[in-house]
C-alpha positions in Angstrom: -102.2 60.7 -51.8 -101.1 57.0 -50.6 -103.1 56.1 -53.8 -101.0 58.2 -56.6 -98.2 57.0 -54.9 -98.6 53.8 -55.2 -99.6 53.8 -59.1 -97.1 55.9 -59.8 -95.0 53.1 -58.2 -96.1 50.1 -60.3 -96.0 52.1 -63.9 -92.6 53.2 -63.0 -91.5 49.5 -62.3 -94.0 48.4 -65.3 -91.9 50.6 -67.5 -88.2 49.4 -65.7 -89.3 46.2 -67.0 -90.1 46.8 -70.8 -87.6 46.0 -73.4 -86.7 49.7 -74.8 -86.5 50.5 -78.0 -84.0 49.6 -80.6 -81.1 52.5 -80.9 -81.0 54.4 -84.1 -77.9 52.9 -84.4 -79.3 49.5 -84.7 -81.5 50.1 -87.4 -79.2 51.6 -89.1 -77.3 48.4 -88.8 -79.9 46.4 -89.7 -80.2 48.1 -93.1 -76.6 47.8 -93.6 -76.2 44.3 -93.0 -79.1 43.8 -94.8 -77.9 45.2 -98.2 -74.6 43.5 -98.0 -76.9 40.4 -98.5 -78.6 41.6 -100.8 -82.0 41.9 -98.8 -83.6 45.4 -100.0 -85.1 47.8 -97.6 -88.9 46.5 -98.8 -87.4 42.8 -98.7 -86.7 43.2 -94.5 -89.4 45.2 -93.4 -91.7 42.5 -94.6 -89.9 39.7 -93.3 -90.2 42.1 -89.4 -93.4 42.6 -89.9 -94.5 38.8 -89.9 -92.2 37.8 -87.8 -92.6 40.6 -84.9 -95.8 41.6 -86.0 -94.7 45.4 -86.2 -92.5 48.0 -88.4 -89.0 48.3 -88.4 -88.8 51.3 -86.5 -91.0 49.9 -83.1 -88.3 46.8 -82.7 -87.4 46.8 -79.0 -83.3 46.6 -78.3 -83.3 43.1 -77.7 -85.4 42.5 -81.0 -82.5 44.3 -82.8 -79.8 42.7 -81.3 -81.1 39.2 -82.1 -82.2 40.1 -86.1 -78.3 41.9 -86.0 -76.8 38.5 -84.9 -78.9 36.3 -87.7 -77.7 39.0 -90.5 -74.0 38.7 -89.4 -73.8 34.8 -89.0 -76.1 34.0 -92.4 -79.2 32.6 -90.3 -81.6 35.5 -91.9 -80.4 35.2 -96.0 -82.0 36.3 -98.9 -83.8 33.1 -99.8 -85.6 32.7 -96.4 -86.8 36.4 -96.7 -88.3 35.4 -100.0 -90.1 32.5 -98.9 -91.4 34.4 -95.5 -92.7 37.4 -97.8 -94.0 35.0 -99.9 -95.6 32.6 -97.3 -96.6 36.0 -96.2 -98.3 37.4 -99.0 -99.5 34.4 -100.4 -101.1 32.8 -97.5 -104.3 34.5 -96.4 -105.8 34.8 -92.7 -108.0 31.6 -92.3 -111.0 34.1 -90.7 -110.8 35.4 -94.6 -111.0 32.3 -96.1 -114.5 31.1 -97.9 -116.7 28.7 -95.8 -118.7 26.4 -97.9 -121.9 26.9 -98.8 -123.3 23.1 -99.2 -122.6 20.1 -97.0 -125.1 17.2 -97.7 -124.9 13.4 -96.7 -123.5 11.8 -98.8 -120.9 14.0 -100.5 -117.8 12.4 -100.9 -114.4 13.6 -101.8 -111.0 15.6 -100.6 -112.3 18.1 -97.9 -110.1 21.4 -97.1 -110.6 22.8 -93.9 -109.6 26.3 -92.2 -106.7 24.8 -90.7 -105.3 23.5 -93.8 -106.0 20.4 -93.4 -107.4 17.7 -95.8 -109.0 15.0 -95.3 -110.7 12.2 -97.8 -113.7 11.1 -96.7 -117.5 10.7 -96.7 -120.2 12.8 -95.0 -122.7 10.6 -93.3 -124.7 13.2 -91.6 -125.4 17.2 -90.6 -126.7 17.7 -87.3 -127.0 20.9 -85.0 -124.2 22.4 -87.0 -121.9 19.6 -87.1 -120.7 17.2 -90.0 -119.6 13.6 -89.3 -117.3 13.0 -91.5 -116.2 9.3 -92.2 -112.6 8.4 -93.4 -110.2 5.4 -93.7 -108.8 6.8 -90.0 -112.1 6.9 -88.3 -115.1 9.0 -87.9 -114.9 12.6 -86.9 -117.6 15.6 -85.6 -116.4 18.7 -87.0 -118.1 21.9 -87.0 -119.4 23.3 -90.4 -117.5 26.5 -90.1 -114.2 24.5 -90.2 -115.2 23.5 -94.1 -114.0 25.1 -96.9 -115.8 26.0 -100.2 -114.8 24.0 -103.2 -115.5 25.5 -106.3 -114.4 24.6 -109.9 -114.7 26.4 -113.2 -114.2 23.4 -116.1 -114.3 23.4 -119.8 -114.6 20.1 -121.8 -113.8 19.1 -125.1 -117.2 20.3 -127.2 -116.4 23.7 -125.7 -119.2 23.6 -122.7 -118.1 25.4 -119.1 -119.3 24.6 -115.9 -118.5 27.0 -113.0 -120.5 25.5 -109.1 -119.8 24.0 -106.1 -117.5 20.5 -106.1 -120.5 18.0 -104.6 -118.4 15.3 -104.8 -115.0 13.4 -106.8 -114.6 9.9 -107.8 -111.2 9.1 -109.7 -112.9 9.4 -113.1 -115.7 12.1 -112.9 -116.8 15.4 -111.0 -119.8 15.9 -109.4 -120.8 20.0 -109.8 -123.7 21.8 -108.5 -124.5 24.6 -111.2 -126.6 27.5 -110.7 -129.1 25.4 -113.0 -128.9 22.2 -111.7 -126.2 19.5 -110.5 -123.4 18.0 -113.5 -121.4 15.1 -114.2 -118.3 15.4 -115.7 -115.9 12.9 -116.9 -112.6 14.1 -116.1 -111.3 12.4 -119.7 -113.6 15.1 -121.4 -111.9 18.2 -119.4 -109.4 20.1 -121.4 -109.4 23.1 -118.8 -109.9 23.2 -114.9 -109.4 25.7 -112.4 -110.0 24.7 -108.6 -110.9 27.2 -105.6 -110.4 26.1 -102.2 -112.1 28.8 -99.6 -112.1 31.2 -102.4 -108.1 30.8 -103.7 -107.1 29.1 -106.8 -105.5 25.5 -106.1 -101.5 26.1 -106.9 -100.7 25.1 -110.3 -98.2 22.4 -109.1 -100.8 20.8 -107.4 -102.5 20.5 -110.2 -99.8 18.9 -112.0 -99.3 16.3 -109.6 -102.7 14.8 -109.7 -104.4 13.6 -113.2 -106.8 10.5 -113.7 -105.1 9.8 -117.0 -102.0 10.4 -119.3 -102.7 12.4 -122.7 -102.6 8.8 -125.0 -104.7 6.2 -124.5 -102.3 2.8 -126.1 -103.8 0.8 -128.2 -100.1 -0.9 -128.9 -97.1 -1.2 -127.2 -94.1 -1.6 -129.0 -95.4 -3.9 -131.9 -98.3 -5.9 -129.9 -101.8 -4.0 -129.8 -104.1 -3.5 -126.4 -107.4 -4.7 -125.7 -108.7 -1.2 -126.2 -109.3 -0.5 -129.7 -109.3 3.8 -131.5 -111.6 6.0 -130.9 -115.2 6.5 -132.4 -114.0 7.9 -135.9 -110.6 9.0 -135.4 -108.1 8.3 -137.8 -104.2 7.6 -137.3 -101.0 6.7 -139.1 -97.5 5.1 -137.1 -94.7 4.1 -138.5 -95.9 0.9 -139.4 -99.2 0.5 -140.1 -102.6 3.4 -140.5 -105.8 2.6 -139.0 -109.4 3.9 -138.0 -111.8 3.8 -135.7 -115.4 2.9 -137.3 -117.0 2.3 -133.5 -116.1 2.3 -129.8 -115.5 -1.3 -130.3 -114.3 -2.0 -133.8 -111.1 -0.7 -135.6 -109.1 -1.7 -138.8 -105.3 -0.9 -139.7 -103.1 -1.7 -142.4 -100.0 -2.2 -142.4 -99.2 0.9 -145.9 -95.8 -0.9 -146.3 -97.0 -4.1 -147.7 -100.0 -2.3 -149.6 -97.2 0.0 -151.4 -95.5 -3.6 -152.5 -98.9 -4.7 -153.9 -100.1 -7.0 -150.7 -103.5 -5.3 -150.1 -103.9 -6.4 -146.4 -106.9 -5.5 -143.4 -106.4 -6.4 -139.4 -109.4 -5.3 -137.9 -109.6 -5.8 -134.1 -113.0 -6.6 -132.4 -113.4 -5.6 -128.5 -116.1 -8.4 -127.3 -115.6 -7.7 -123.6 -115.4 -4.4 -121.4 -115.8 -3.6 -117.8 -115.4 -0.1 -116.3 -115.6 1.0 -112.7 -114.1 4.0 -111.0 -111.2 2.5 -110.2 -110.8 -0.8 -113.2 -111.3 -1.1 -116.4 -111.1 -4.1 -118.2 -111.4 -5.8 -121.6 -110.4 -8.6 -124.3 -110.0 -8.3 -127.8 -109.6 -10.8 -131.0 -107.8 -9.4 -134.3 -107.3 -10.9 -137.8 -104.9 -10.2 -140.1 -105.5 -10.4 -143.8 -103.1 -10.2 -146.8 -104.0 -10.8 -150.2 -100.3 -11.2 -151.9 -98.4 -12.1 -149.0 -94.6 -12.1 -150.1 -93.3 -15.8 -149.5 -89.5 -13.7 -149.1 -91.0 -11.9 -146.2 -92.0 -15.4 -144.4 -88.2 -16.5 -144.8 -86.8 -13.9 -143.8 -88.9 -13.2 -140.7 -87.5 -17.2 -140.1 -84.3 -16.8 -141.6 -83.0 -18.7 -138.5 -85.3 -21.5 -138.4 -84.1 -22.3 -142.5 -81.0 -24.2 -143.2 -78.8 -24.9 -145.9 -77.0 -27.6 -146.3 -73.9 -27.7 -148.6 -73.0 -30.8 -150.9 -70.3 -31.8 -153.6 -71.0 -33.6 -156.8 -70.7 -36.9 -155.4 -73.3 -36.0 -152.6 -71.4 -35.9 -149.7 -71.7 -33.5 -147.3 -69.4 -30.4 -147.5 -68.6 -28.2 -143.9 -71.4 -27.9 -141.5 -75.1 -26.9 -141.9 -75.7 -22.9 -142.0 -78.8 -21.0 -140.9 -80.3 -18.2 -143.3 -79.6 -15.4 -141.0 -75.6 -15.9 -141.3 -74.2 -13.0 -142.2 -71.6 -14.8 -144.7 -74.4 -16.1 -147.0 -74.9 -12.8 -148.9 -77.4 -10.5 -149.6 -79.3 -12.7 -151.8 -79.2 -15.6 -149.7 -82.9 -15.8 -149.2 -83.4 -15.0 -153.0 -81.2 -18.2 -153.6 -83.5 -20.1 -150.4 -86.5 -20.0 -152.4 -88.0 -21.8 -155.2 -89.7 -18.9 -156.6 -88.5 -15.3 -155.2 -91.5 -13.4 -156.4 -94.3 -15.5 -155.0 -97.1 -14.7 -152.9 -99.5 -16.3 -150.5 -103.0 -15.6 -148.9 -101.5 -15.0 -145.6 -104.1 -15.3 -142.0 -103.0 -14.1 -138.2 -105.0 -13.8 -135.1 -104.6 -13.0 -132.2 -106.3 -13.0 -128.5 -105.7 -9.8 -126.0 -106.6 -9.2 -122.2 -106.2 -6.0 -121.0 -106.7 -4.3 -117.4 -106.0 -0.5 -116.4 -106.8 0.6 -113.0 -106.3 4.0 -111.0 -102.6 5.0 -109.8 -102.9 4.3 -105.7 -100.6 8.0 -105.4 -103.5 9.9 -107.8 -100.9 10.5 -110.6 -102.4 8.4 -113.9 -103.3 4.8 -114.4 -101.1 1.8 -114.6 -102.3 -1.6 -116.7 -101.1 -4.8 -118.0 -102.3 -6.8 -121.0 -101.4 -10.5 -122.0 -101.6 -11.6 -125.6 -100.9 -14.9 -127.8 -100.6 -14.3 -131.5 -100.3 -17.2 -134.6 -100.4 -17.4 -138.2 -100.5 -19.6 -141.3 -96.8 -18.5 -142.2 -96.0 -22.6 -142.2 -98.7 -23.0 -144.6 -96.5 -23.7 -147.3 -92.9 -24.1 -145.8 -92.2 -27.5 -147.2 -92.9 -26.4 -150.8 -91.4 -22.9 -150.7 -87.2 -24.1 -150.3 -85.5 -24.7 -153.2 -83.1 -27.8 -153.4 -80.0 -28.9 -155.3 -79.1 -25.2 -156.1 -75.8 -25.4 -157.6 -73.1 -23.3 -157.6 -69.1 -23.0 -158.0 -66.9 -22.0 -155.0 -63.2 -21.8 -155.8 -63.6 -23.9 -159.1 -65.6 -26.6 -157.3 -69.2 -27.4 -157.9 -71.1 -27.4 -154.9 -75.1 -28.5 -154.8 -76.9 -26.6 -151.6 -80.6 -27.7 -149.6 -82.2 -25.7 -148.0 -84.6 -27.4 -145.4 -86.9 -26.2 -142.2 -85.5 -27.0 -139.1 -87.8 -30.0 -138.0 -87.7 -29.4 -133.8 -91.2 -29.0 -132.3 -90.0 -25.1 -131.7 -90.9 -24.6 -135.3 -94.8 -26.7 -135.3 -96.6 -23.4 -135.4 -95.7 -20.0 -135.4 -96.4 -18.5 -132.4 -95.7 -15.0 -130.0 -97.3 -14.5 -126.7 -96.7 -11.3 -124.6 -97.2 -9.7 -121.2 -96.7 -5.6 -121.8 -96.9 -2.9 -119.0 -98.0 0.5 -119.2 -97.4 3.4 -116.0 -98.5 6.9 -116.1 -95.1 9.2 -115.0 -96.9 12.6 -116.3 -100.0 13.6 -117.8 -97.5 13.5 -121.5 -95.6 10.5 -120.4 -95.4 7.0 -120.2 -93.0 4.3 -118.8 -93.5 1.3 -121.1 -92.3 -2.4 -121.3 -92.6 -5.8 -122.3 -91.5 -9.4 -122.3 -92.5 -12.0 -125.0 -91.8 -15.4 -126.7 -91.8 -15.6 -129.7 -90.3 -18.1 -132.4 -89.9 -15.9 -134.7 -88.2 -12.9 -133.4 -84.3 -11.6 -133.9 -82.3 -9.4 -132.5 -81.4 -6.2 -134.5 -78.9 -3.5 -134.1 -80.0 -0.4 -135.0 -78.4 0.2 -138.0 -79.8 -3.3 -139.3 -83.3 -2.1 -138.6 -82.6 1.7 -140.3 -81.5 -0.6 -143.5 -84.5 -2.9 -142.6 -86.9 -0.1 -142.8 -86.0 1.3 -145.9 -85.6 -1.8 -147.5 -81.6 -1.4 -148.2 -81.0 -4.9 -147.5 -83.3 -6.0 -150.4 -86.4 -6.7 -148.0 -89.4 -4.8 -148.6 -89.3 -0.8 -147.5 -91.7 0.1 -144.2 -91.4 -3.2 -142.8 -89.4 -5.1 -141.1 -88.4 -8.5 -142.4 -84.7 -8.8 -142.7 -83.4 -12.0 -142.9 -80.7 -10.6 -140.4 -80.4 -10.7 -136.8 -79.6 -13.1 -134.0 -82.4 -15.6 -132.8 -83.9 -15.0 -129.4 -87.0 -16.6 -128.6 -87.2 -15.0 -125.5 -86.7 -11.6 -125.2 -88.0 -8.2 -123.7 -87.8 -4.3 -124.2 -88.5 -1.0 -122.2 -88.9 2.6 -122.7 -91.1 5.8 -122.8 -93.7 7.2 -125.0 -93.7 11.5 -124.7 -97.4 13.5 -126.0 -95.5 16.3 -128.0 -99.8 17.5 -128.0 -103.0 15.9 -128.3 -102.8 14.1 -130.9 -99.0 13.7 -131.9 -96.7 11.3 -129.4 -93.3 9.9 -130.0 -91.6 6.7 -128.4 -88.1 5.6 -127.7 -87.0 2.3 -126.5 -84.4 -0.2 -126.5 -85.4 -2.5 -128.7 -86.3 -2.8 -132.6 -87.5 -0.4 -133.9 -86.0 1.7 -131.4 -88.5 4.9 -132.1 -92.1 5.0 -132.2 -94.5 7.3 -133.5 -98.5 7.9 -133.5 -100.4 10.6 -135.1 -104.1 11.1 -134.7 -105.3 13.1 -138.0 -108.3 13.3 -138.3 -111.6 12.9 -136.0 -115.2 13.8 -136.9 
């Protein structure tokens, strides 16, 4: 008897202690409150459920009270039930997560574990059911059943798919065990990846974040080429100049502007040096430039600035002070009037030397690179024949004889343009771009001289740019960003001539 007392004794204390349940009239005013934020019914029984761990209707009083206060003061809003119902639903148990199947010395890469961890690292053995696992922050034993599977299911460009078990990553390929044996894949030949970790697709955004490289490979910037020539047969046309790829280390352009004018010209570009590793790749190219009617107008007006002409009267003295060719007040035919013959041509030469370097993005998003360049020509070739002198003409009634004449300073020895240019991966379809040069024969343009430039309004030659307008800078530098609109089409802006870029791929065998 002493005995049913006594339990009846503890149970009755055991129940005096437990946290009844909520009222009626709480719930009631949890719903309430509940839709005057706009929280439907579904919206906070799934927010109790993960956070108490039970329905609505089995809250104890005190539970109540508390979710009642967090309604009425705006702790518990809309946009934290989403992301707990989300988090929720989203976010599976890790007991129901996929364990992976291989784990072999050796593999190397981004390991996700049941925790949800990750860790980058190297597995140097598998013993007794554990995996030492080396990484930058030391070496760790961790059980096998704390892995996570890594799957991928990848198509690449001639249409293949691959669908195994992620062996191991290195910034530029995959390593994928196949039901048929183990593949290689270069990531710059996947156009479609999906990634499973334990089972569950990789978010989308995480995908974004990461890429080895951007869609366009440069092999300009601005108007000064790369060390990396065009693809294996591939064909493409800029605003400037068309070109093609005849092998992985040989290309020729031509600039269509001058061949329109009659100046049938060639600049192929000859790669004679390339290193790649997983993280680098570097290279050096030489280029020639070939024109077969090179307009001697084109030469003075790129050098309008360097060209002089100095004003006389009839009795020889000087009259006013020496002007430069790329004063506005000379007149549209100013360089018409500079040269001894307006319609003649030259065999015109360039070369030029490039270094280029690209190397993996430390944060995972791209690649970044520099390349260094020097460029000269033969456009002196024929500089002291080209100038006309004792040009008369009347001003005001008077008769005035002008020269025109080089400027003589050491600046003007040899043409000349050297060039550091950077390149930085922001997305997969963008670029940050830039570059600083000297050169003696650049000007600055506005862009409306450069429009008028372009389409040869200003009596230059159309799809080029040679106007004898401009300011001389022989230092100088420019900025800006180059977007993939697709695969093969990409657009540029910037802040220097000529302002906007394009590039069009149109054709690859």
């Amino acid at each position: 008897m002493k005995y049913y007392l006594t339990l009846f004794f503890l149970i009755t204390i055991a129940l005096g202690q437990q946290d009844p349940a909520a009222y009626p009239t709480q719930i009631k005013a949890i719903y309430s409150l509940s839709e005057s934020s706009s929280i439907s019914k579904e919206g906070i029984d799934s927010y109790i459920q993960y956070k108490y761990k039970k329905p609505t209707e089995s809250l104890t009083q005190k539970e109540a009270a508390e979710l009642i206060t967090a309604l009425q003061s705006g702790t518990v809003k809309l946009g934290q039930i989403k992301s707990f119902t989300q988090k929720s639903s989203s976010e599976p148990e890790p007991n129901s997560l996929e364990l992976a199947a291989i784990l072999e010395p050796g593999m190397s890469k981004l390991f996700h574990f049941r925790d949800r961890s990750v860790r980058q690292g190297t597995i140097e053995s598998v013993e007794n059911d554990i995996v030492v696992l080396i990484t930058r922050t030391g070496k760790f034993r961790i059980p096998k059943t704390e892995f996570l599977s890594e799957t991928a299911d990848v198509t690449i460009r001639n249409g293949e798919r691959y669908n195994g078990i992620v062996l191991a990553e290195k910034p530029e390929s995959f390593l994928i065990r196949t039901n048929f044996g183990d593949a290689t894949i270069q990531k710059t030949e996947i156009v479609a990846i999906k990634r499973f970790h334990g089972g569950i697709m990789a978010k989308e955004s995480e995908d974004k974040r990461k890429f080895y490289k951007g869609d366009h490979e440069l092999i300009h910037i601005f108007r000064d080429p790369t060390a990396f020539p065009l693809r294996t047969n591939t064909a493409y046309i800029s605003g400037l100049s068309i070109g093609y790829g005849l092998t992985d280390r040989f290309m020729i352009t031509s600039r269509f502007g001058s061949n329109f004018a009659g100046d049938i010209n060639l600049h192929p570009r000859m790669q004679f040096y390339h290193r790649k590793t997983a993280k680098r790749e570097r290279a050096m190219s030489y280029g020639f430039g070939f024109h077969r009617n090179y307009p001697i107008k084109t030469i003075v007006g790129n050098y309008s600035h360097a060209i002089k002409r100095i004003t006389k009267n009839a009795s020889g003295n000087q009259v006013g002070s020496q002007e430069y060719l790329n004063e506005d007040d000379l007149g549209d035919d100013a360089v018409d009037n500079a040269l001894q013959n307006p319609d003649a041509t030259m065999i015109y030469a360039e070369f030029y030397l490039v270094y280029s370097s690209r190397r993996v993005n430390p944060n995972g998003r791209g690649k970044i690179g520099y390349n260094i360049g020097i460029k000269t020509s033969n456009a002196f070739y024929k500089k002291n024949s080209m100038l006309s002198k004792g040009v008369g003409r009347s001003e005001y009634g008077v008769t005035l004889i002008d020269d025109y004449e080089w400027d003589n300073s050491a600046l003007y020895a040899v043409p000349f343009r050297a060039w550091l240019s950077l390149e930085y991966d922001l997305r997969k379809d963008l670029k940050f771009l830039a570059s600083t040069w000297v050169d003696n024969g650049w000007k600055t343009r506005s862009f409306g001289q450069v429009i008028s430039d372009y389409s040869g309004n200003d009596g230059s030659s159309s799809f080029a740019l040679d106007s004898r307008g401009g300011k001389a800078e022989l230092f100088d530098f420019d900025f800006g960003f180059m977007y993939a609109m697709s695969e093969t089409f990409r657009i540029g802006i910037h802040f220097n001539q000529p302002y906007i870029d394009f590039y069009w791929e149109f054709y690859e065998f």
